[in-house]
VEXZASE-295520 format. One record per residue (C-alpha): residue in three letters; residue number from 1; x, y, z. Coordinates in pm, 1 decimal, padded with zeros to 6 digits, always signed. Layout:
BEGIN
{residu ALA; num NUM; px X; py Y; pz Z}
...
This chain:
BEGIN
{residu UNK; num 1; px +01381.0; py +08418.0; pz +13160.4}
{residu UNK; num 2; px +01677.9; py +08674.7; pz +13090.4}
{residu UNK; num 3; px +01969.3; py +08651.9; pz +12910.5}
{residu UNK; num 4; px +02226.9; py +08883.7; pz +12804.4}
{residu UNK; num 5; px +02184.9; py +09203.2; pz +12674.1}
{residu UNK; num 6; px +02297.5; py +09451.7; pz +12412.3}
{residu UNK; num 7; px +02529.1; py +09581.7; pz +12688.7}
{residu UNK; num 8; px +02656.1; py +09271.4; pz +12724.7}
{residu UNK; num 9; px +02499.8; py +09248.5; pz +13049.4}
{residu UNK; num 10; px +02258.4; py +09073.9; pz +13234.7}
{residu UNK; num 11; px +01896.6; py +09151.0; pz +13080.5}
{residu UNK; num 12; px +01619.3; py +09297.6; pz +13333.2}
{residu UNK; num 13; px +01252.1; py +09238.4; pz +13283.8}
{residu UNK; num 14; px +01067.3; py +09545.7; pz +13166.1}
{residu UNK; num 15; px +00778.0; py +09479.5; pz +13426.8}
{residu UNK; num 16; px +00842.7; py +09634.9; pz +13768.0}
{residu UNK; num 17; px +00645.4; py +09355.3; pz +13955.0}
{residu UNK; num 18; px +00826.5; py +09053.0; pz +13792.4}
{residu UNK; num 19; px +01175.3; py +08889.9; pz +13825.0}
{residu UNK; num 20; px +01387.6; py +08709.9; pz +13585.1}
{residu UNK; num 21; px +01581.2; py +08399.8; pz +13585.6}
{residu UNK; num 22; px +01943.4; py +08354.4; pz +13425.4}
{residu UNK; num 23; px +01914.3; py +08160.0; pz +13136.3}
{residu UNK; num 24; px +02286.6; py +08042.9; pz +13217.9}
{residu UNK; num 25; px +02207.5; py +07924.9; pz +13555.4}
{residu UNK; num 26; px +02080.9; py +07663.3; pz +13690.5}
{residu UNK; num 27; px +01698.1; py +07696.4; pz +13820.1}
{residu UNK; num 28; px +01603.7; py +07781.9; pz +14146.5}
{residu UNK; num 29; px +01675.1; py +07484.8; pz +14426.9}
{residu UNK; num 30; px +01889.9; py +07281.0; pz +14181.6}
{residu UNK; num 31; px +02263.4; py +07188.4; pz +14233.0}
{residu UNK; num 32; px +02450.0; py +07498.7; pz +14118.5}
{residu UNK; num 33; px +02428.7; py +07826.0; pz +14120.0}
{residu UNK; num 34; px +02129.6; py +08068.4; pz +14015.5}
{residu UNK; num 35; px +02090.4; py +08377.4; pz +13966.5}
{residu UNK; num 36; px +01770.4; py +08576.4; pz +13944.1}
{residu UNK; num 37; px +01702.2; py +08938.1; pz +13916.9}
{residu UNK; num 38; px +01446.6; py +09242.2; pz +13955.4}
{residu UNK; num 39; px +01372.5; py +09599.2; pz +14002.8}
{residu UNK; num 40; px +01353.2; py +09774.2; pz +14294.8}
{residu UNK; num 41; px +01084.5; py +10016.3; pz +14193.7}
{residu UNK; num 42; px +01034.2; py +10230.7; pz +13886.6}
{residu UNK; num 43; px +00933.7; py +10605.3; pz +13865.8}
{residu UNK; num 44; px +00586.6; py +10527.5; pz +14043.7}
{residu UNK; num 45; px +00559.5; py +10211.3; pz +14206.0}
{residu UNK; num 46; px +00768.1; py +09970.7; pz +14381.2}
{residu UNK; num 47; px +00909.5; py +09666.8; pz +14234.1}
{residu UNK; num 48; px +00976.3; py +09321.4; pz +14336.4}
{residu UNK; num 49; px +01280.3; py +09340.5; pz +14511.7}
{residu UNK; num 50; px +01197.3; py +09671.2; pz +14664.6}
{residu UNK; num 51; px +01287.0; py +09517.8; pz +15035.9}
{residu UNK; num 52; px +01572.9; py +09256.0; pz +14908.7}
{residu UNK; num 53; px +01840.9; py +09536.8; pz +15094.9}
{residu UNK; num 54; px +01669.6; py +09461.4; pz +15407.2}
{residu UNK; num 55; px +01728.1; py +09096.0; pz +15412.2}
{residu UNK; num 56; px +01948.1; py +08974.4; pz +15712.5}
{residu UNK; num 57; px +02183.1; py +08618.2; pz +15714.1}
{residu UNK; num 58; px +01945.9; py +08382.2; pz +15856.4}
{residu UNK; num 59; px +01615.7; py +08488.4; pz +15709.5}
{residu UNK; num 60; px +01442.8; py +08230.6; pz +15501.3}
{residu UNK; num 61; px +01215.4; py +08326.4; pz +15213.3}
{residu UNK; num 62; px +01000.4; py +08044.2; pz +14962.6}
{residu UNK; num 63; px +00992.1; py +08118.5; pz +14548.6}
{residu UNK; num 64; px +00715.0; py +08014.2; pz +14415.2}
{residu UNK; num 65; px +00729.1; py +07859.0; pz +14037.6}
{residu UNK; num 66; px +00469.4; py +07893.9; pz +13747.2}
{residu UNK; num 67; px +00379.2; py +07534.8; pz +13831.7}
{residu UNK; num 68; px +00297.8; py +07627.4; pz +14182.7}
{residu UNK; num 69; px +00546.9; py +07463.4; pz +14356.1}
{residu UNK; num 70; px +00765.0; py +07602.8; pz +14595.6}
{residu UNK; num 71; px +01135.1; py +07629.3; pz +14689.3}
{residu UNK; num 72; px +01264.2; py +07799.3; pz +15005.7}
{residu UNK; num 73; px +01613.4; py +07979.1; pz +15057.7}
{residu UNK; num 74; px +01824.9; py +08078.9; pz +15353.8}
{residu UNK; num 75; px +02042.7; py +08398.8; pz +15336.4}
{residu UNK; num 76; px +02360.0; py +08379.5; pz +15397.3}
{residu UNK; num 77; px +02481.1; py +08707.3; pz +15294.6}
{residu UNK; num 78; px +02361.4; py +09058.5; pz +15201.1}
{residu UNK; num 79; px +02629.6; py +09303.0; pz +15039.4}
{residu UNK; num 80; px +02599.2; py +09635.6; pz +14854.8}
{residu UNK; num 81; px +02831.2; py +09666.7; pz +14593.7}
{residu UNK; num 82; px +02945.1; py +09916.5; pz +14294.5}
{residu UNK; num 83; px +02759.7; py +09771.8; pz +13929.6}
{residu UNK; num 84; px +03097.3; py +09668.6; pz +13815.2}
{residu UNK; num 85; px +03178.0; py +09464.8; pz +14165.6}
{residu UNK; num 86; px +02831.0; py +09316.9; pz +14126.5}
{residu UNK; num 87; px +02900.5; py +09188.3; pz +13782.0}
{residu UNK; num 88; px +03214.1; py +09009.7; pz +13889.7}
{residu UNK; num 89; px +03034.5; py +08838.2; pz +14203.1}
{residu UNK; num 90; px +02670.0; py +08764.0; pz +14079.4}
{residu UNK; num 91; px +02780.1; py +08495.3; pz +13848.7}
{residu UNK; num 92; px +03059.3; py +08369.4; pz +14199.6}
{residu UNK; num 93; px +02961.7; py +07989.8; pz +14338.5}
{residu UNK; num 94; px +03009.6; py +07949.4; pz +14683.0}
{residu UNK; num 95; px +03170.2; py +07584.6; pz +14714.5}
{residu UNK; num 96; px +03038.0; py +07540.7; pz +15081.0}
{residu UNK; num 97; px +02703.1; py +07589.9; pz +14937.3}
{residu UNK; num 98; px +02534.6; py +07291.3; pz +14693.4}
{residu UNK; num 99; px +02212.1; py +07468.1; pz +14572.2}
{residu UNK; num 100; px +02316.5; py +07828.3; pz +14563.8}
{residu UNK; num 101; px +02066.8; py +08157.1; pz +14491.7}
{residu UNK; num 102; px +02189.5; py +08496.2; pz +14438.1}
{residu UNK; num 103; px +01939.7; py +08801.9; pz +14389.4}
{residu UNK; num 104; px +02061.6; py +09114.6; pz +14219.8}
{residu UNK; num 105; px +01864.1; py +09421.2; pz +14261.0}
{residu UNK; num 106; px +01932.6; py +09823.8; pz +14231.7}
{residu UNK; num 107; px +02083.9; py +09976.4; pz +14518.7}
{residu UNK; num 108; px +02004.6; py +10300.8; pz +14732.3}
{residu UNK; num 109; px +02227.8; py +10536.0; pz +14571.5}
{residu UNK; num 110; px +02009.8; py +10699.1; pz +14244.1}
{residu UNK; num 111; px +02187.2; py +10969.9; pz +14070.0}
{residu UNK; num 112; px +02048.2; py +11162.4; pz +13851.3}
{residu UNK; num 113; px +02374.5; py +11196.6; pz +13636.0}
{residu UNK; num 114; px +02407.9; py +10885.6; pz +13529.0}
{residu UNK; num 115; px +01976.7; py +10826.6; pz +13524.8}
{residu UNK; num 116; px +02035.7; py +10527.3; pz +13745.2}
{residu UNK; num 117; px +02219.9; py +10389.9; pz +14022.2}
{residu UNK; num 118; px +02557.5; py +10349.6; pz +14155.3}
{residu UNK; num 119; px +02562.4; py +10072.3; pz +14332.0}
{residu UNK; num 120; px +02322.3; py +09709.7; pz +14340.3}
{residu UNK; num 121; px +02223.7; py +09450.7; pz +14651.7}
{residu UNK; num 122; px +02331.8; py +09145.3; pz +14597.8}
{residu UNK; num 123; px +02182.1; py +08830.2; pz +14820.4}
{residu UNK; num 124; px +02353.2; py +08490.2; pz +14840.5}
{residu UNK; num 125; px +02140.0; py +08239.1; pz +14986.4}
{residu UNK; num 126; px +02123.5; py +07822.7; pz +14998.9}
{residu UNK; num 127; px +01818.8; py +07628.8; pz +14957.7}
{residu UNK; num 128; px +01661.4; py +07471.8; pz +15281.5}
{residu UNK; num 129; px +01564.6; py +07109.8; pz +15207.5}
């Protein structure tokens, strides 16, 4: 779980290899929209959403919850976008979509100016029942 932080943006977990869940969205597979998020690697080791930028519309991919069960998504989009573009659209419902995911991940462009990156991936997908 993630909220909102000191920024006054959306809170990443500290682990590499987990995701987190928007507090203010709905969960995963429910009517609504969710919104989950993750790194895409840290200084050694790649993270959980180190291949979300290779997604294509059509692939399908299953979450899996702490209880076991499972949920699978369809993409329907794939777009890079600057950090402030992705903070207007990450939070966006789709209204031809019911049970709406997005996934929010670093992009491609690191620079060491700034100690971070320039731009994230952001995945819209809809829940396959």
């Amino acid at each position: 779980k993630v909220g909102i932080d000191q920024h006054n943006a959306m809170a990443v977990p500290s682990n590499i290899h987990l995701s987190g869940w928007y507090v203010k969205s709905v969960a995963p597979g429910q009517t609504g929209l969710s919104v989950i998020d993750g790194h895409s690697g840290g200084k050694y080791l790649d993270g959980i959403f180190k291949h979300l930028a290779d997604l294509k519309v059509g692939d399908k991919f299953t979450i899996e919850f702490g209880d076991k069960s499972k949920k699978t998504f369809q993409v329907v989009s794939v777009n890079h976008y600057s950090v402030d573009e992705t903070t207007k659209r990450m939070l966006e419902k789709n209204p031809d979509i019911k049970k709406q995911l997005n996934l929010i991940t670093c992009g491609t462009n690191y620079s060491s100016d700034i100690q971070g990156y320039k731009d994230r991936v952001l995945v819209v997908a809809k829940s396959v029942e």
